[in-house]
Structures are given as C-alpha cells and as structure tokens.
PDB file of N, CA, C and O in Angstrom:
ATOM      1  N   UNK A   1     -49.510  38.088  -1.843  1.00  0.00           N
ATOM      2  CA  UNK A   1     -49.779  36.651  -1.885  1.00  0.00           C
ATOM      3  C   UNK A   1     -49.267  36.013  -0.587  1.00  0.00           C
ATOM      4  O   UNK A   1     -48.080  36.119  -0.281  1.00  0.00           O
ATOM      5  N   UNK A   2     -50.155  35.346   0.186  1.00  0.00           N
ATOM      6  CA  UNK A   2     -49.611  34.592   1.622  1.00  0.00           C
ATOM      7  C   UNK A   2     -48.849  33.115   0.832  1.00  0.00           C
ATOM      8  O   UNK A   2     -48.842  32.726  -0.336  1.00  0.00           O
ATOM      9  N   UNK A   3     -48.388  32.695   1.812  1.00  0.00           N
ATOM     10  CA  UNK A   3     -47.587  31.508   1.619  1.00  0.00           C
ATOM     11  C   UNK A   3     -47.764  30.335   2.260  1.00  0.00           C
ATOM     12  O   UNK A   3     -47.509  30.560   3.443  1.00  0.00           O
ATOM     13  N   UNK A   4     -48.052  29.246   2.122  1.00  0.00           N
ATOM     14  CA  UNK A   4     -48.830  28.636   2.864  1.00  0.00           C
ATOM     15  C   UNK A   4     -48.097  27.816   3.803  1.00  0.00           C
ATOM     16  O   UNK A   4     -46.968  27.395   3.548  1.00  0.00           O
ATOM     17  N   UNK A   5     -48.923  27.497   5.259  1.00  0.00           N
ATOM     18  CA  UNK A   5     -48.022  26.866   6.724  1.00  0.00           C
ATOM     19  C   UNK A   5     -47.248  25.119   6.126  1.00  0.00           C
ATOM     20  O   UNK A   5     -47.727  24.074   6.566  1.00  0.00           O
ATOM     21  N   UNK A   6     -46.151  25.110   5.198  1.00  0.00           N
ATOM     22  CA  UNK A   6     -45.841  23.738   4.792  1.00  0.00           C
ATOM     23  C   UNK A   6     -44.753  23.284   5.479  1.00  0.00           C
ATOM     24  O   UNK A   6     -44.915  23.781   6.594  1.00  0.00           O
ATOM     25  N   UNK A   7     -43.768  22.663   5.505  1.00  0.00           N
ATOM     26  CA  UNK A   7     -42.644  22.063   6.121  1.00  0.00           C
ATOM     27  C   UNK A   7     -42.015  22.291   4.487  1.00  0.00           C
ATOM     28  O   UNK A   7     -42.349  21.936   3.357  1.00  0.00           O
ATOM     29  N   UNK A   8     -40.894  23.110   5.114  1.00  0.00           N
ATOM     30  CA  UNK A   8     -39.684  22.803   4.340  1.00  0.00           C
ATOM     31  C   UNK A   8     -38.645  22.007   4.280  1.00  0.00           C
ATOM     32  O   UNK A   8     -37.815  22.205   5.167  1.00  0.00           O
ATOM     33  N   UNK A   9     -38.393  21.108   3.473  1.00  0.00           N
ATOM     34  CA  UNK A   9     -37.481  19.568   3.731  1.00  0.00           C
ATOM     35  C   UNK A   9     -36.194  20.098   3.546  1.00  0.00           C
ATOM     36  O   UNK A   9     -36.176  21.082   2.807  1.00  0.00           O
ATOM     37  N   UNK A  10     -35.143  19.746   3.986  1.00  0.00           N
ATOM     38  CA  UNK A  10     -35.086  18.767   5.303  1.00  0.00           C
ATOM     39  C   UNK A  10     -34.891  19.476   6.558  1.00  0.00           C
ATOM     40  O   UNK A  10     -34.340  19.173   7.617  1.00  0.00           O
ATOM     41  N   UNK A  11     -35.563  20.611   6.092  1.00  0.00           N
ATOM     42  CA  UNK A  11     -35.411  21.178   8.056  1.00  0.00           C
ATOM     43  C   UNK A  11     -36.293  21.124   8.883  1.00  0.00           C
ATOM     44  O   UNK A  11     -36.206  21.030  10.108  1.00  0.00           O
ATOM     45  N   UNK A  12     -37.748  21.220   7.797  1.00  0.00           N
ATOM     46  CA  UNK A  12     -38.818  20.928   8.405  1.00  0.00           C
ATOM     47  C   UNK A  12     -39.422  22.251   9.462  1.00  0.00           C
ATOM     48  O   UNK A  12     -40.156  22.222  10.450  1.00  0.00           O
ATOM     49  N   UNK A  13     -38.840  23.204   8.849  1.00  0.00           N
ATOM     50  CA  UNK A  13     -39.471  24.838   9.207  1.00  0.00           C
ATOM     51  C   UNK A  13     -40.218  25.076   8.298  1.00  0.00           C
ATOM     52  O   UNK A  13     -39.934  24.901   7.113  1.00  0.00           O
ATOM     53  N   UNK A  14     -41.653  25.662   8.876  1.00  0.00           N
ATOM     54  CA  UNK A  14     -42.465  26.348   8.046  1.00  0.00           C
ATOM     55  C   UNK A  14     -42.019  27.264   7.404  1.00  0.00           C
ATOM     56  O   UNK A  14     -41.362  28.196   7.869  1.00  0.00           O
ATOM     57  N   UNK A  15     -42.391  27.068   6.020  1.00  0.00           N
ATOM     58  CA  UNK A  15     -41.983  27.975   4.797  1.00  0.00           C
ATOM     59  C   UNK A  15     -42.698  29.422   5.092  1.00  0.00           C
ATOM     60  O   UNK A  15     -41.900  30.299   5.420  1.00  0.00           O
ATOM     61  N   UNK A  16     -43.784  29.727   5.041  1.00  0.00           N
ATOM     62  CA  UNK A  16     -44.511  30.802   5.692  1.00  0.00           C
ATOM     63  C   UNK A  16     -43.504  31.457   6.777  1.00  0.00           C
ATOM     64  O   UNK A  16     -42.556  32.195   6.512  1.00  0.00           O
ATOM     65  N   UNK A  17     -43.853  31.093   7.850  1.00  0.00           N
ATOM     66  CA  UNK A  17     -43.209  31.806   9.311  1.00  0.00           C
ATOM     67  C   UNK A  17     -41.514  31.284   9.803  1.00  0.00           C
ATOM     68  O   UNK A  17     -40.957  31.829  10.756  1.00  0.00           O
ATOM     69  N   UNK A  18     -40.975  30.381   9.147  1.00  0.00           N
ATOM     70  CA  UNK A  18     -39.764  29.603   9.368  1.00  0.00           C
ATOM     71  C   UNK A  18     -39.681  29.212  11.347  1.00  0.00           C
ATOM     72  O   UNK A  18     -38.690  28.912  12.013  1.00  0.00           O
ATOM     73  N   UNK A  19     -40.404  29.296  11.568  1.00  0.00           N
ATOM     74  CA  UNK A  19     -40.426  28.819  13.407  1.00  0.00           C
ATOM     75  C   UNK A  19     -40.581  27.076  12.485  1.00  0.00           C
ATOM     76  O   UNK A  19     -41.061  26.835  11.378  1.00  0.00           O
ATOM     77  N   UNK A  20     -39.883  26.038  13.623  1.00  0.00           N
ATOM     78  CA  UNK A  20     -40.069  24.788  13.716  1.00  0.00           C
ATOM     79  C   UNK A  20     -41.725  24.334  13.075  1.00  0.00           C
ATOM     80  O   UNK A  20     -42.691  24.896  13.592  1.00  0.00           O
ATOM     81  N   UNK A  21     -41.907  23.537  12.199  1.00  0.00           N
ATOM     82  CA  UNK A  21     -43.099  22.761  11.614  1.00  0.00           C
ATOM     83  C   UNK A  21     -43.195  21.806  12.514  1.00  0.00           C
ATOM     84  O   UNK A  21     -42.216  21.313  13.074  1.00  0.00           O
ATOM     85  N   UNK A  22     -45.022  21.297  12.828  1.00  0.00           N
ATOM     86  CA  UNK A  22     -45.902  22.302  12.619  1.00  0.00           C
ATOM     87  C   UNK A  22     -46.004  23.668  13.582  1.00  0.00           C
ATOM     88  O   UNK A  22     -46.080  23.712  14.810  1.00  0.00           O
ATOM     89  N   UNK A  23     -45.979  24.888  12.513  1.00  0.00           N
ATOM     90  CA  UNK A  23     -46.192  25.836  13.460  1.00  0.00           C
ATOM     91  C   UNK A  23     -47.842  25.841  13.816  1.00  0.00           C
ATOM     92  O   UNK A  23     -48.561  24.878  13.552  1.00  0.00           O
ATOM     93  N   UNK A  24     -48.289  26.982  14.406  1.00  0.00           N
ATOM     94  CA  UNK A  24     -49.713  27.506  14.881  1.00  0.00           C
ATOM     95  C   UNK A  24     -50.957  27.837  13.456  1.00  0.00           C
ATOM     96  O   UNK A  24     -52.079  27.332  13.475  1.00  0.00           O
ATOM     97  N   UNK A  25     -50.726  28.268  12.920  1.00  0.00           N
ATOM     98  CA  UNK A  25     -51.425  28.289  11.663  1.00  0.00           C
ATOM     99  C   UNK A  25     -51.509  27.001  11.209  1.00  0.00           C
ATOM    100  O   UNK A  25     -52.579  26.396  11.283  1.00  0.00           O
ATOM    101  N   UNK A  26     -50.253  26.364  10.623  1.00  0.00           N
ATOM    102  CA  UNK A  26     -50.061  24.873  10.415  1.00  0.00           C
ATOM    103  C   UNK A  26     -51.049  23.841  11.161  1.00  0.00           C
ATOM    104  O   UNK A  26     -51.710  23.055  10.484  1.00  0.00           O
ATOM    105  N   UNK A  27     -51.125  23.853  12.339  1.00  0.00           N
ATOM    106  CA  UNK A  27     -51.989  22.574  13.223  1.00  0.00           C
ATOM    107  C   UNK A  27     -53.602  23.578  13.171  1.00  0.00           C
ATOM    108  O   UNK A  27     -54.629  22.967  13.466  1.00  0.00           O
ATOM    109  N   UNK A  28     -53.651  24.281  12.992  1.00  0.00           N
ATOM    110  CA  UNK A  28     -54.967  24.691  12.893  1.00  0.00           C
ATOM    111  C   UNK A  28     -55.368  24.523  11.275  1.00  0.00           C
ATOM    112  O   UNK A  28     -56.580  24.672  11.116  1.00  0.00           O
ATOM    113  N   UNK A  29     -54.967  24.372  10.595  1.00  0.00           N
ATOM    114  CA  UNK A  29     -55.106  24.078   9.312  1.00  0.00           C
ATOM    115  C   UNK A  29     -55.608  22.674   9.231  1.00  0.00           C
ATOM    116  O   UNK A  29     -56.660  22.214   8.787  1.00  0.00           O
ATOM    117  N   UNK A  30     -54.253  21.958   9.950  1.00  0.00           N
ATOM    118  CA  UNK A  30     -54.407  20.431  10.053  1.00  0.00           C
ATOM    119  C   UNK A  30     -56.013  20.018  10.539  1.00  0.00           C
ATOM    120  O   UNK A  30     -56.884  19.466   9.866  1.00  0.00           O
ATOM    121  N   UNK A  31     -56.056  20.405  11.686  1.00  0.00           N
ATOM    122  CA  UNK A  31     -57.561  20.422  12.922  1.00  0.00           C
ATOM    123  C   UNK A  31     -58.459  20.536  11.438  1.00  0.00           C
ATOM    124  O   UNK A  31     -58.551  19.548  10.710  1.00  0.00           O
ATOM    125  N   UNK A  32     -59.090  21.820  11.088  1.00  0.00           N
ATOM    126  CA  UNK A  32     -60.035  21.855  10.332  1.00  0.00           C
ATOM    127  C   UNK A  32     -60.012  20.438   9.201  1.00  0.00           C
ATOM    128  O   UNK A  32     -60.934  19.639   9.364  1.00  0.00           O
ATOM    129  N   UNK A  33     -59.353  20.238   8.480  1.00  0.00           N
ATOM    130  CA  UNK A  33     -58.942  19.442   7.276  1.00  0.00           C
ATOM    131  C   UNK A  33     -59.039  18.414   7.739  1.00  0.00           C
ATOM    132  O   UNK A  33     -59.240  17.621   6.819  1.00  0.00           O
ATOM    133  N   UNK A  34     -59.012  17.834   8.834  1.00  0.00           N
ATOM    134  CA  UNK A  34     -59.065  16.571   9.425  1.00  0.00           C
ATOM    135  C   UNK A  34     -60.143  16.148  10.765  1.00  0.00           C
ATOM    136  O   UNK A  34     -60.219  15.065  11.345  1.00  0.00           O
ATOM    137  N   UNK A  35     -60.850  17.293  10.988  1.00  0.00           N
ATOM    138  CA  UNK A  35     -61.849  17.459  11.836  1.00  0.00           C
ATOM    139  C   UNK A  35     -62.833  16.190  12.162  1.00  0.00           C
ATOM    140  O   UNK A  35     -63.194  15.917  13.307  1.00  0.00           O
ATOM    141  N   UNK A  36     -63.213  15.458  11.007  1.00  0.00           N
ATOM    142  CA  UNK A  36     -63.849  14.253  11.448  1.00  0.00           C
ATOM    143  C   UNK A  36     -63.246  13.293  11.479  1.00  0.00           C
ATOM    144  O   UNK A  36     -63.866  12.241  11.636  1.00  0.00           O
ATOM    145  N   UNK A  37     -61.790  13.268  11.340  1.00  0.00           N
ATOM    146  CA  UNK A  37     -61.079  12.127  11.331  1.00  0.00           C
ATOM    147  C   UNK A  37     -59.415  12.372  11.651  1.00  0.00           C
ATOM    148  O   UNK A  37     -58.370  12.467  11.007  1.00  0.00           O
ATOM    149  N   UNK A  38     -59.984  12.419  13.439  1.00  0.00           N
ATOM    150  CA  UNK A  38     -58.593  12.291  14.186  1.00  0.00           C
ATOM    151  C   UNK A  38     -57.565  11.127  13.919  1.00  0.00           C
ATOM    152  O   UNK A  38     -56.403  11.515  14.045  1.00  0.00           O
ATOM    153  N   UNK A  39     -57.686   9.919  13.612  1.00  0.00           N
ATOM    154  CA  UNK A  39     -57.092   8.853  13.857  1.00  0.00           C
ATOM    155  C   UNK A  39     -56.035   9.625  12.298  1.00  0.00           C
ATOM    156  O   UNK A  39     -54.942  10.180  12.412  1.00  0.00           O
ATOM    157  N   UNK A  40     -56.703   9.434  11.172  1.00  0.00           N
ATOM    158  CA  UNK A  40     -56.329   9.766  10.144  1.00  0.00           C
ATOM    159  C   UNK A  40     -55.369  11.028   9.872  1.00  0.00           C
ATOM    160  O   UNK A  40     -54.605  11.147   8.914  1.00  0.00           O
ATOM    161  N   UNK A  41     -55.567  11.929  10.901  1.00  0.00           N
ATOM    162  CA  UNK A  41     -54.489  13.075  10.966  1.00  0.00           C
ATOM    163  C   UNK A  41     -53.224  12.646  11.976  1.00  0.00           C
ATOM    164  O   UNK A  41     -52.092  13.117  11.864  1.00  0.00           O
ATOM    165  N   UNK A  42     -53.665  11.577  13.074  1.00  0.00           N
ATOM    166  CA  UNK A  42     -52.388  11.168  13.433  1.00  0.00           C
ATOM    167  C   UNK A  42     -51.549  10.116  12.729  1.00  0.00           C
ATOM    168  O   UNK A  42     -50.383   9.790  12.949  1.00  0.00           O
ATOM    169  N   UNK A  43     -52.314   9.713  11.935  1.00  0.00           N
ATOM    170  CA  UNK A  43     -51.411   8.875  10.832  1.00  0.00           C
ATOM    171  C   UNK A  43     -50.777   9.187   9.926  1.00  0.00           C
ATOM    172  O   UNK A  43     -49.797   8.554   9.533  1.00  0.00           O
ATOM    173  N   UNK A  44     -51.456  10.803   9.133  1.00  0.00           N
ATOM    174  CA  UNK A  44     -50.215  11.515   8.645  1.00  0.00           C
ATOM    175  C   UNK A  44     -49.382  12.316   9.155  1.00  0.00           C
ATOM    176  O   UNK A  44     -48.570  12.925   8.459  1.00  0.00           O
ATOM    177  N   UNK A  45     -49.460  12.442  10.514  1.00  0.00           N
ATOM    178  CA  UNK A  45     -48.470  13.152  11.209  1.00  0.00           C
ATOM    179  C   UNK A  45     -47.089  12.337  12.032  1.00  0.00           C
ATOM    180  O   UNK A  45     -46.040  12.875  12.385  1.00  0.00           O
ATOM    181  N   UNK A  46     -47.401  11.204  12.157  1.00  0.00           N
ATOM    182  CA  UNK A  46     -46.355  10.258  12.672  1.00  0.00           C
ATOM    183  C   UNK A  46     -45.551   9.655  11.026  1.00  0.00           C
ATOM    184  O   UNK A  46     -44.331   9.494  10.986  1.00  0.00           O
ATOM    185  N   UNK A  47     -46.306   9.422   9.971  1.00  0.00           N
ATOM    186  CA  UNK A  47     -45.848   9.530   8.959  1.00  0.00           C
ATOM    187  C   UNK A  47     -44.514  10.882   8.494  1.00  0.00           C
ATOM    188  O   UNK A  47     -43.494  10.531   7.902  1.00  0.00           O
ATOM    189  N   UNK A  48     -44.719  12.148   8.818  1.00  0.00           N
ATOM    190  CA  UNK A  48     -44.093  12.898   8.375  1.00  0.00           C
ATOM    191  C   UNK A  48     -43.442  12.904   9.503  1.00  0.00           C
ATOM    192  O   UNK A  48     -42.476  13.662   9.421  1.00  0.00           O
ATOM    193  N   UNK A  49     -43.556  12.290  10.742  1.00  0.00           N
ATOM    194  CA  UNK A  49     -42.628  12.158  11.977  1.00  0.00           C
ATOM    195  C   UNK A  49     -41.706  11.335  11.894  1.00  0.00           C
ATOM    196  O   UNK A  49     -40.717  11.395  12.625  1.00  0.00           O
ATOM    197  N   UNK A  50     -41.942  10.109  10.663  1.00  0.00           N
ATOM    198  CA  UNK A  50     -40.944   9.415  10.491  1.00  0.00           C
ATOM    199  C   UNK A  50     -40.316   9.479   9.277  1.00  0.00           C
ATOM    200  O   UNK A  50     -39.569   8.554   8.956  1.00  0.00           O
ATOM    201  N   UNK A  51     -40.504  10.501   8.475  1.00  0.00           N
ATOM    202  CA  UNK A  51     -39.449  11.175   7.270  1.00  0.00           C
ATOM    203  C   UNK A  51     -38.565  11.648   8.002  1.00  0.00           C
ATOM    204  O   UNK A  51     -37.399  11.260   8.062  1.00  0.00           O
ATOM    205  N   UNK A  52     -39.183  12.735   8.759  1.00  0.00           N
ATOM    206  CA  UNK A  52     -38.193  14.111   9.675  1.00  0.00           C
ATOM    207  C   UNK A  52     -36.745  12.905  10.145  1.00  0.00           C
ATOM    208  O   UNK A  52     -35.562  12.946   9.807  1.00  0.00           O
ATOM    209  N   UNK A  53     -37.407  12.034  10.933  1.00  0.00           N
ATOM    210  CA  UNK A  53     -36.501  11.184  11.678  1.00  0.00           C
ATOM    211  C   UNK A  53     -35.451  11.024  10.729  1.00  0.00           C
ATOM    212  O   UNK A  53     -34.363  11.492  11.065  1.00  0.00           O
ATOM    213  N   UNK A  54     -35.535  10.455   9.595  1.00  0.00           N
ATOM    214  CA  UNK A  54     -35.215   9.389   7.778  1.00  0.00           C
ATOM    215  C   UNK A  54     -34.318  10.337   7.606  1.00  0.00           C
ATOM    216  O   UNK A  54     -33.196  10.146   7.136  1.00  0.00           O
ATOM    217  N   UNK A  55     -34.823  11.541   8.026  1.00  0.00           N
ATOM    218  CA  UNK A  55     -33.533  12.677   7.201  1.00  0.00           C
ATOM    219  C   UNK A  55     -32.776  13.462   8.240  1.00  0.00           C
ATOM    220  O   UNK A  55     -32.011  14.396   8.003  1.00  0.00           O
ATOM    221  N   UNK A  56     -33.108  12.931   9.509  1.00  0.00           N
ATOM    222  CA  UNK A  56     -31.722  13.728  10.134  1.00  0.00           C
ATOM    223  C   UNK A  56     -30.476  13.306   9.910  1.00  0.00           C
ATOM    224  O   UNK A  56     -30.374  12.315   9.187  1.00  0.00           O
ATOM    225  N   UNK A  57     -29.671  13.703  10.258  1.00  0.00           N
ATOM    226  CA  UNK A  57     -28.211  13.727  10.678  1.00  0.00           C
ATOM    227  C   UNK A  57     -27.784  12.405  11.515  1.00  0.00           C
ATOM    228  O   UNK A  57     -28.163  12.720  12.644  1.00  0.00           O
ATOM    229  N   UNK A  58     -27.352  11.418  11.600  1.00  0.00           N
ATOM    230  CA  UNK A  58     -26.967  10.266  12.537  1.00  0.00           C
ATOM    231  C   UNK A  58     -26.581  10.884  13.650  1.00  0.00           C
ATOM    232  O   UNK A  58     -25.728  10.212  14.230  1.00  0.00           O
ATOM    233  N   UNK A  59     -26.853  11.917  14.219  1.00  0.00           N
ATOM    234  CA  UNK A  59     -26.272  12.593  15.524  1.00  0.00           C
ATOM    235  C   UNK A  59     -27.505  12.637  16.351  1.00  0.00           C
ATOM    236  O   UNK A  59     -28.597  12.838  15.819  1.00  0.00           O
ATOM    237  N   UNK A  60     -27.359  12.433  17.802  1.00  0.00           N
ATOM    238  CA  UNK A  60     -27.493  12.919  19.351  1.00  0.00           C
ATOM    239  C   UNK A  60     -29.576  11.992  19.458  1.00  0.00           C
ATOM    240  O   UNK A  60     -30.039  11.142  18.698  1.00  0.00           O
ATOM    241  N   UNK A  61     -30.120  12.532  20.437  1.00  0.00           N
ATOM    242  CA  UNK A  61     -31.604  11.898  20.647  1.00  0.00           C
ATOM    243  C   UNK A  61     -32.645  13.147  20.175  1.00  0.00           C
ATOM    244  O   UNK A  61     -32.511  13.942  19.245  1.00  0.00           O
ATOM    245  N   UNK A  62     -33.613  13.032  21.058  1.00  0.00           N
ATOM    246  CA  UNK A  62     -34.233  14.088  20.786  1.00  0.00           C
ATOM    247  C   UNK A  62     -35.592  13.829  20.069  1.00  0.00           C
ATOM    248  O   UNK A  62     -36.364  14.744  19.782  1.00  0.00           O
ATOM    249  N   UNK A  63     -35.860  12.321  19.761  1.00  0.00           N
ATOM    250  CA  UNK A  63     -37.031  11.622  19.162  1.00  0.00           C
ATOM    251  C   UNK A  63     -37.980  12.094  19.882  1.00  0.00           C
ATOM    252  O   UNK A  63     -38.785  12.822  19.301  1.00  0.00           O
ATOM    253  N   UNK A  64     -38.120  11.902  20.940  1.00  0.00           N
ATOM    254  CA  UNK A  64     -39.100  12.042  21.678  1.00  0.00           C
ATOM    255  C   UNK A  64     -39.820  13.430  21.767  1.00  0.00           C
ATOM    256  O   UNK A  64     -40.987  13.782  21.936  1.00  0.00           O
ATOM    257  N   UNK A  65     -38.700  14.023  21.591  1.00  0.00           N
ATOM    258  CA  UNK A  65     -39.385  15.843  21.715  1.00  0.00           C
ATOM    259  C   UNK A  65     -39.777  16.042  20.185  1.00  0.00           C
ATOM    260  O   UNK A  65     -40.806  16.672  19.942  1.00  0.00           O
ATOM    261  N   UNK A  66     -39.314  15.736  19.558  1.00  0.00           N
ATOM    262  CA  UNK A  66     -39.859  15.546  17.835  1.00  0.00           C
ATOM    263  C   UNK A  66     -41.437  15.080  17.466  1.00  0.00           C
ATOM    264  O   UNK A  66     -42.377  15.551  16.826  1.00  0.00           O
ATOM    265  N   UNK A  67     -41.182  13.974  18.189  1.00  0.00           N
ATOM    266  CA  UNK A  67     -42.142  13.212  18.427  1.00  0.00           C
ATOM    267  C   UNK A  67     -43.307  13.590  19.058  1.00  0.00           C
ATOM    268  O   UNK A  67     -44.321  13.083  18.579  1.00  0.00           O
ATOM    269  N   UNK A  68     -43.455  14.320  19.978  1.00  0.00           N
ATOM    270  CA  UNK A  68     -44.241  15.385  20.655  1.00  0.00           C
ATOM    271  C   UNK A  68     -44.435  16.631  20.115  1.00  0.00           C
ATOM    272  O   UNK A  68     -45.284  17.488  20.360  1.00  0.00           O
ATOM    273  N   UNK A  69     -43.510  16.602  19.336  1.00  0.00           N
ATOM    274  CA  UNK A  69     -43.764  18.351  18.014  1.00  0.00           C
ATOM    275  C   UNK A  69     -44.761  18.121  16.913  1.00  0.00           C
ATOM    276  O   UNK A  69     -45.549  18.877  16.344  1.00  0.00           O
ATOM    277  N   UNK A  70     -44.447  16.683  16.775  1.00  0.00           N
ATOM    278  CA  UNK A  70     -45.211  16.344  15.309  1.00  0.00           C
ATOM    279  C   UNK A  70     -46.386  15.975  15.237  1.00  0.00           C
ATOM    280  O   UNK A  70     -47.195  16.283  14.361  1.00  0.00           O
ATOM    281  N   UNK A  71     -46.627  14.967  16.593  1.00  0.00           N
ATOM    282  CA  UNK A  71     -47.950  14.129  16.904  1.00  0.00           C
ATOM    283  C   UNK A  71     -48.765  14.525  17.913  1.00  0.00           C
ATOM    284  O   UNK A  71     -49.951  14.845  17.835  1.00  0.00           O
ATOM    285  N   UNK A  72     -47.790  14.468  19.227  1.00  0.00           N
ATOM    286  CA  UNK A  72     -48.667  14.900  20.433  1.00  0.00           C
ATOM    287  C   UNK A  72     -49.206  15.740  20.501  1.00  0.00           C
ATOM    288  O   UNK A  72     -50.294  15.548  21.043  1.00  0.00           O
ATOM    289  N   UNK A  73     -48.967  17.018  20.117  1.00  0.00           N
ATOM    290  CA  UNK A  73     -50.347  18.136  20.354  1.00  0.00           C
ATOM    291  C   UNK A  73     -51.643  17.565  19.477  1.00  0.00           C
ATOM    292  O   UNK A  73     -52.813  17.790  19.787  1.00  0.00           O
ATOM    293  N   UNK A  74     -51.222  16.794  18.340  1.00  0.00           N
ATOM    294  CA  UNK A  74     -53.121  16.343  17.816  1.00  0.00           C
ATOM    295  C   UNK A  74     -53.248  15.495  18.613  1.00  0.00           C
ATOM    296  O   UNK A  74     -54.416  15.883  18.633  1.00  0.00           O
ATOM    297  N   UNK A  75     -53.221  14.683  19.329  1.00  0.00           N
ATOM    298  CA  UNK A  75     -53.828  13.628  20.065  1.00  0.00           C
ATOM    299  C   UNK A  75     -54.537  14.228  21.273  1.00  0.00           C
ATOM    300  O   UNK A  75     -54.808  13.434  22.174  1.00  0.00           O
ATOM    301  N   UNK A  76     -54.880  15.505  21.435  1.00  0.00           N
ATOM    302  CA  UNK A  76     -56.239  15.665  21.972  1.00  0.00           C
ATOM    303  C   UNK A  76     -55.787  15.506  23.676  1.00  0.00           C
ATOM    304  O   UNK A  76     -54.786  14.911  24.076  1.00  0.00           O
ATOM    305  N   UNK A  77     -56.899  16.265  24.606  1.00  0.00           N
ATOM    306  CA  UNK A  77     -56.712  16.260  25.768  1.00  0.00           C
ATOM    307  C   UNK A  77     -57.039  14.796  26.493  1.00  0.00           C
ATOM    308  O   UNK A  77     -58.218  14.469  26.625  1.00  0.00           O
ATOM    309  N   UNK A  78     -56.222  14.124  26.853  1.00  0.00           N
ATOM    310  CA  UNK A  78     -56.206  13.102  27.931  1.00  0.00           C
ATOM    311  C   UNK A  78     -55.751  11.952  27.348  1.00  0.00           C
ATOM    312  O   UNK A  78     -55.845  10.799  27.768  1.00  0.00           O
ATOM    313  N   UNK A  79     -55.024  12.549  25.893  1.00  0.00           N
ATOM    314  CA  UNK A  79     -54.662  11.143  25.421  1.00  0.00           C
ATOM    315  C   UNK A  79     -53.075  10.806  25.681  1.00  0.00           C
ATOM    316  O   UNK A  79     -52.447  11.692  26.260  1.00  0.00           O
ATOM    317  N   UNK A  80     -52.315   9.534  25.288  1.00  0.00           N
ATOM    318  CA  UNK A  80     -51.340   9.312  25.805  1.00  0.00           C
ATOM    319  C   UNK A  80     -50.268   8.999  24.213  1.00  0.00           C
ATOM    320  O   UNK A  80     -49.076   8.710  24.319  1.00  0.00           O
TER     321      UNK A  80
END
C-alpha cells in the first residue's frame, strides 16, 4: 500500500517520503488537481503557508524561504 504525498502537522514533512512538504510527488499531484485553476492552487497553498507559519515556534525568520517552499514554485515561470 503507497502512502500518500500529505504534510504531516506540525512539521509539515511529507508523510510518504518525510523530506520537507511539498515534496516532488506532492507538487505534481498539486499541478494535475489544479491544472485549470492556478490562482486557486495558490490560494490553497499560501493558506497552508499560513498554518505552517500559526504553528511554528516564536523563534528566528525564515518566512520567506517557507514562503518560497510553499507557494513560489506554483506560481509558474516569470511570475513574482
């Protein structure tokens, strides 16, 4: 039985492969499932970008690279 590419709370490692969520399987999952509707996959992805945030630790920065883990690779070539 495979296991499917999810985020495990509150670490937010894929349950499947445990590398950092979303892993590679994970955003290709996402892509298909959301294929006609980019806007709508970056809205649940800044959404679960701002749980991740909700449940860290009050310690150090690092939003930004989070932030680029969670959202920026769907936003597509040339976007900002």
């Amino acid at each position: 039985m495979s296991r499917e590419h999810v985020p495990s709370r509150p670490t937010w490692r894929c349950r499947a492969c445990g590398i950092a969520w979303p892993c590679s399987p994970a955003k290709l999952r996402l892509l298909a499932a959301y294929r006609d509707a980019r806007p709508a996959l970056l809205v649940h992805l800044a959404t679960l970008w701002a749980e991740a945030e909700a449940q860290r630790p009050a310690r150090g920065g690092g939003a930004a690279d989070r932030y680029r883990r969670f959202v920026g690779w769907a936003r597509g070539r040339g976007g900002r």
